[in-house]
N, C-alpha and C positions, 0 to 999 in steps of 0.2 A: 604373666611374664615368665618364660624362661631365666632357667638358672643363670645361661651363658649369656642371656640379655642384664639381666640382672647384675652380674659379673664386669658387662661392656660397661654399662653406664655408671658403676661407680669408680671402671678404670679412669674414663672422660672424666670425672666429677673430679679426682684426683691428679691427673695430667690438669687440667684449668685450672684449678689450686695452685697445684705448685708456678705455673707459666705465671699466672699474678701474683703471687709472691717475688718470685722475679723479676717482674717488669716495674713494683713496687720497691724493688729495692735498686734499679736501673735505674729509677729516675731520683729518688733519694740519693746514690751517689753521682748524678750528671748535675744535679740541683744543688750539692755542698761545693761540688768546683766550681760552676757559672759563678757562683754568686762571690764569691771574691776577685776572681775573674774581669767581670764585669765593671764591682768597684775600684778595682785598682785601673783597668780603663778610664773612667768617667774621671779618676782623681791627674791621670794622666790630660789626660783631654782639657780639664782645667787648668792645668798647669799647676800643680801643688806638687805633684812626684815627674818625674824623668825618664 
């Protein structure tokens, strides 16, 4: 393997790293709001809150 192959593939190894780190923490904060979210719906929907 070339240097500049060599070079490419641990650009890509690095670019998919960082993008799931990202996408891991995308859903870590869409998943701390749904979730109260959600409960204050349902408490609504019962009729306990307004």
């Amino acid at each position: 393997m070339t240097r500049s192959r060599q070079r490419a593939a641990a650009t890509l190894g690095g670019m998919r790293e960082f993008l799931n780190d990202w996408w891991r923490l995308l859903k870590l904060i869409v998943g701390s709001l749904a979730i109260p979210v959600v409960l204050w719906g349902l408490l609504v929907w019962a009729g306990v809150l307004r």
